[in-house]
C-alpha positions in Angstrom: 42.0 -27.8 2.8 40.8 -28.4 -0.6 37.4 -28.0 -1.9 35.7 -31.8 -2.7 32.5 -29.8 -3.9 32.0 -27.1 -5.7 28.9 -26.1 -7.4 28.3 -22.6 -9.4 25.6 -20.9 -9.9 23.1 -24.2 -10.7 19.8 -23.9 -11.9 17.2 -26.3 -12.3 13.9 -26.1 -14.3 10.9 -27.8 -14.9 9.0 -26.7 -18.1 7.8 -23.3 -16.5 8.7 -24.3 -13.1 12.1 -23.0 -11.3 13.1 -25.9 -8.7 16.3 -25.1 -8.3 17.6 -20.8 -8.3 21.3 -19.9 -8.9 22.3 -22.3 -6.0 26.4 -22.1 -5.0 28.6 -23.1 -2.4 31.7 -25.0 -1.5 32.5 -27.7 0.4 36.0 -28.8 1.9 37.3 -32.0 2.0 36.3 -33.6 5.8 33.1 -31.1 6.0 30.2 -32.9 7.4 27.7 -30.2 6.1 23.9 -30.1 6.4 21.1 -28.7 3.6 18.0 -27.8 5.7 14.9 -26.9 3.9 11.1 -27.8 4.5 10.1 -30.6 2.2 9.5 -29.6 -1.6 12.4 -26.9 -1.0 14.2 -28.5 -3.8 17.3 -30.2 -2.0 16.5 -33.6 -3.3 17.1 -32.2 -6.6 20.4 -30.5 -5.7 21.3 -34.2 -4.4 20.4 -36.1 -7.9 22.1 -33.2 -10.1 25.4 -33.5 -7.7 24.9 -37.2 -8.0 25.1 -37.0 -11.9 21.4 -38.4 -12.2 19.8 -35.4 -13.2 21.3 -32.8 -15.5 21.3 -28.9 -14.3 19.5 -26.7 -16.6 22.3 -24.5 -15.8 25.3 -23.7 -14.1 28.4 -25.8 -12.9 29.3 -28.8 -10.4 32.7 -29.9 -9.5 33.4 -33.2 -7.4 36.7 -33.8 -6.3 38.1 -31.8 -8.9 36.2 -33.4 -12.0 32.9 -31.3 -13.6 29.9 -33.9 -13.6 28.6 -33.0 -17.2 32.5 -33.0 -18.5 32.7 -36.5 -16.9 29.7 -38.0 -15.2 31.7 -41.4 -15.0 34.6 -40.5 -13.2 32.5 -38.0 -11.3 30.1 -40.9 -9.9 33.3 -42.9 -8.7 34.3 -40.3 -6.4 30.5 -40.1 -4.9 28.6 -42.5 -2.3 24.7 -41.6 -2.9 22.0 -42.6 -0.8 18.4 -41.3 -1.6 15.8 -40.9 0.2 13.7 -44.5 0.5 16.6 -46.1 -1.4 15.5 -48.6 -3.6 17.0 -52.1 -2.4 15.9 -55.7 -3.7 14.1 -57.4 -1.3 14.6 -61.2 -2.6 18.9 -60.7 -2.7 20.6 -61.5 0.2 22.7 -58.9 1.9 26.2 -60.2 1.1 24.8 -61.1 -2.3 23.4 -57.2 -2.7 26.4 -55.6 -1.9 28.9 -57.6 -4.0 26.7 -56.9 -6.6 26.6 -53.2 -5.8 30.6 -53.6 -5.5 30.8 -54.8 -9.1 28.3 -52.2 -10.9 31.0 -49.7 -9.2 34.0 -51.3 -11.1 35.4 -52.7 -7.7 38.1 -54.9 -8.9 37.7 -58.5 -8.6 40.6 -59.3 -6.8 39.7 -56.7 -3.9 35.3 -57.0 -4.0 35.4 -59.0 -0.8 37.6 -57.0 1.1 35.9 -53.8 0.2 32.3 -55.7 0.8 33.6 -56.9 4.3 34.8 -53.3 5.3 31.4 -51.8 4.2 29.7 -54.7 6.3 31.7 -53.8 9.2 31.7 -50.3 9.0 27.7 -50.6 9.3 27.7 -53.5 11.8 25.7 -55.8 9.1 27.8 -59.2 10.1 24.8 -60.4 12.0 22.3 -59.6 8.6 25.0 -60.4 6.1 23.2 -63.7 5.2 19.3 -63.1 5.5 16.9 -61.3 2.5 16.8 -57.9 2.4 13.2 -58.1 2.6 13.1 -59.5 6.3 15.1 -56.8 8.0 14.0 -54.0 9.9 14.0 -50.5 8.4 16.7 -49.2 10.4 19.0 -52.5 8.8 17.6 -51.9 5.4 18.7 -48.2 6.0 22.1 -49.5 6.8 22.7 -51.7 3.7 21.6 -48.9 2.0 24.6 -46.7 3.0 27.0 -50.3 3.3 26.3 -49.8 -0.7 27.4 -46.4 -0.6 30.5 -47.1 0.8 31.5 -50.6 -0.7 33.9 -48.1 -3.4 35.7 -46.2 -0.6 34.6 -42.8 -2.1 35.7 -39.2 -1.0 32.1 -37.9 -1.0 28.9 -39.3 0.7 25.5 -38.0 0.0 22.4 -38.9 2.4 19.0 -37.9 1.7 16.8 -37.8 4.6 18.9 -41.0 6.3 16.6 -40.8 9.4 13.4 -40.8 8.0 10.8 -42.9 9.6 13.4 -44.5 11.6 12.1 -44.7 15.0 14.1 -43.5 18.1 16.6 -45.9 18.4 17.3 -45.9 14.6 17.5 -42.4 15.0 20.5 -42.1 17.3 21.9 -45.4 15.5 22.2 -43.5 12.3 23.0 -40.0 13.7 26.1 -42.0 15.4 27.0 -43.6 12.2 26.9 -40.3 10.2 29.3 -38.8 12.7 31.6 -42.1 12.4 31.6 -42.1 8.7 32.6 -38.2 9.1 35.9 -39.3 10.2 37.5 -40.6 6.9 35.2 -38.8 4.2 33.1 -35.7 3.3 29.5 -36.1 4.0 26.7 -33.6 2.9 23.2 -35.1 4.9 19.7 -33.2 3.7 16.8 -33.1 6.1 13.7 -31.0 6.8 14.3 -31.6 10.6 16.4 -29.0 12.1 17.5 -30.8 15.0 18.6 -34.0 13.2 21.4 -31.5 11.0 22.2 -29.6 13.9 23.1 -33.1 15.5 25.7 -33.8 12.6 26.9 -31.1 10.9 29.6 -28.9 11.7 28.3 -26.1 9.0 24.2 -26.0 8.0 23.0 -24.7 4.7 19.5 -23.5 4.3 17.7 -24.1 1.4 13.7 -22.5 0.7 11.9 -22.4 -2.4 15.0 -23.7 -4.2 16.8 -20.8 -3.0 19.9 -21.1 -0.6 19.3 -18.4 2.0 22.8 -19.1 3.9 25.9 -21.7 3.6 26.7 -21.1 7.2 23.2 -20.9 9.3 26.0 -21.3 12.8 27.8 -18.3 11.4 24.2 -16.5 11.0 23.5 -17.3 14.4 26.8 -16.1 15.7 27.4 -12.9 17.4 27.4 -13.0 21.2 28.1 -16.0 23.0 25.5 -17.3 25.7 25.7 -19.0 28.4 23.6 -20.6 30.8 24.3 -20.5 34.7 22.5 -21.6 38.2 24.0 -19.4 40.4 23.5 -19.4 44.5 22.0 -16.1 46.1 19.6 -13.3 45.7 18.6 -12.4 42.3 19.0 -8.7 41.8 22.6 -9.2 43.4 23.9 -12.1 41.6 22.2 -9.5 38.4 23.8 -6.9 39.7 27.3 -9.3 39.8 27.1 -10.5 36.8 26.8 -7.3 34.7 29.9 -5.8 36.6 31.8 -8.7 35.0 34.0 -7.6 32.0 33.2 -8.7 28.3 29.3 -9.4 29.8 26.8 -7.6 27.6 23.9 -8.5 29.0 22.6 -11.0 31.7 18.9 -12.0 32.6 16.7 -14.0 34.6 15.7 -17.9 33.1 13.5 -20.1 33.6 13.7 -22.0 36.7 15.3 -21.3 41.0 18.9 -19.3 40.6 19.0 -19.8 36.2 20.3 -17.0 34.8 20.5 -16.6 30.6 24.4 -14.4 30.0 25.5 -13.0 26.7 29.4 -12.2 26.3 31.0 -10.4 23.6 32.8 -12.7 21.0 36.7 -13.5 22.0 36.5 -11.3 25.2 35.1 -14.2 27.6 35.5 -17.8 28.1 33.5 -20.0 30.4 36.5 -20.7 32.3 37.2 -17.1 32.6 33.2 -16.2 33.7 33.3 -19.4 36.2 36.4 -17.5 37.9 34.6 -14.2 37.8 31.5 -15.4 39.8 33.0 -17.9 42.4 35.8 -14.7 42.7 32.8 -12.6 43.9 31.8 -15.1 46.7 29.1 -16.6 44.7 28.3 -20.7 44.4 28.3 -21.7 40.6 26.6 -24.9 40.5 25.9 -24.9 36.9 28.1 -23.5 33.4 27.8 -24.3 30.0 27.5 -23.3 26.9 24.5 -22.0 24.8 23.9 -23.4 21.3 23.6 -21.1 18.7 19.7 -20.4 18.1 19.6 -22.2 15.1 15.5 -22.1 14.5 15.6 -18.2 15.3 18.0 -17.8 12.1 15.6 -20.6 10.5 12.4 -18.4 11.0 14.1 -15.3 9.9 15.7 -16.0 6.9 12.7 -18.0 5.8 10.4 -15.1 6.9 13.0 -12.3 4.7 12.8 -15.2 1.9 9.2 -14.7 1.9 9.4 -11.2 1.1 11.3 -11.6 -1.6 10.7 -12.0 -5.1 11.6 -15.2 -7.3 13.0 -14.2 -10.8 10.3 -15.7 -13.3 11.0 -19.1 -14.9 
């Protein structure tokens, strides 16, 4: 597929201050792909320089084919931004908010209230669409806020930190959403909480200290494939089972009555293959699935080797 963004080699400072340190990577069109970084890391800044409203101190970005500083106009067209604690006006009324929204985007005339109904509808706002933005609930207000992202159909859609002091409910409202949205578009979603990225993206980024530590954390974490199984019988012979079983590299004890933690070499074992291996040897498999990669292991590791190193002087 092609590549909707493309930045190279970007660079951001403040007087003496480095924020931003020889940042690249690509992103294909239909990624939903995550920046994770602890807060100050500097990914709020990568947003607003891909977002054409701050300008890099150096290096390159490409949206959709079009550089930002050779055309920030056309660049902005193909981008839905929403920042962190996006600033909406409390005394407009929704409808009233995103038609204007729709026409500071150059949203023809003759096709503003289709493209404002299809934003409403995409974020479920029909019930809101006629009461001041300044009565509704944060997770709503969070809604209009991407509705406005979306009201010009772009290719791109930027979120920064879009579950932020949402509570619980929000939470799952918006991580649902992002994954919707995900469908039709490219999304790129920063955060500071692990778990909320690895809910939505399909590739994470790390970012520390303005550095980018890895474009693929998933691919970091890779390697052997675990699963987790509750097995029937004694332990040292459903141990001594497992480890007979081909493409098995290791097996161990968890936490927890007939759990058991198994690591299989990539591409030589599927779950449907080990499932058949164990019942096969007269065993009762109550329980298969799947590992997730140990995301916060590759977190604390890279961050711990970034700590190490050196930054180049401003």
């Amino acid at each position: 597929m092609a590549d909707c963004v493309v930045v190279d080699q970007l660079v951001k400072r403040y007087s003496r201050r480095l924020a931003v340190s020889d940042v690249s990577f690509t992103i294909e069109e239909g990624e939903v792909v995550g920046l994770l970084g602890p807060n100050g890391s500097g990914k709020s800044t990568i947003l607003r320089m891909l977002a054409g409203y701050l300008p890099p101190s150096a290096g390159s970005i490409c949206i959709d084919g079009i550089g930002v500083a050779a055309d920030s106009l056309a660049a902005r067209a193909r981008i839905g931004y929403v920042p962190e604690d996006a600033p909406l006006y409390d005394g407009m009324r929704v409808s009233e908010f995103l038609h204007f929204m729709a026409a500071i985007k150059g949203v023809a005339r003759h096709t503003m209230r289709g493209a404002v109904a299809s934003a409403a509808e995409q974020l479920d706002l029909g019930p809101v669409l006629g009461m001041p933005i300044g009565k509704l609930s944060r997770g709503y207000r969070q809604r209009v806020a991407i509705a406005q992202a979306l009201v010009n159909d772009p290719p791109l859609l930027i979120l920064d930190e879009p579950t932020n002091a949402l509570d619980a409910y929000q939470v799952i409202a918006v991580r649902a959403l992002v994954r919707s949205l995900a469908r039709r578009r490219t999304v790129l979603v920063a955060s500071h909480v692990l778990t909320e990225i690895e809910r939505v993206a399909s590739r994470i980024m790390i970012l520390v200290d303005g550095r980018l530590l890895t474009t693929d954390a998933m691919r970091e974490a890779g390697g052997a494939i675990r699963f987790r199984l509750r097995v029937g019988g004694p332990q040292p012979v459903v141990l001594a089972a497992l480890q007979e079983i081909p493409g098995i590299l290791r097996a161990a004890p968890a936490e927890g009555t007939e759990n058991y933690l198994v690591e299989a070499a990539p591409g030589r074992l599927t779950g449907a293959d080990l499932a058949r291996a164990i019942v096969g040897k007269g065993f009762a498999l109550s329980e298969l699935a799947e590992a997730k990669p140990d995301l916060e292991r590759v977190f604390l590791d890279l961050t711990r080797q970034a700590s190490t190193t050196p930054v180049a002087a401003a």
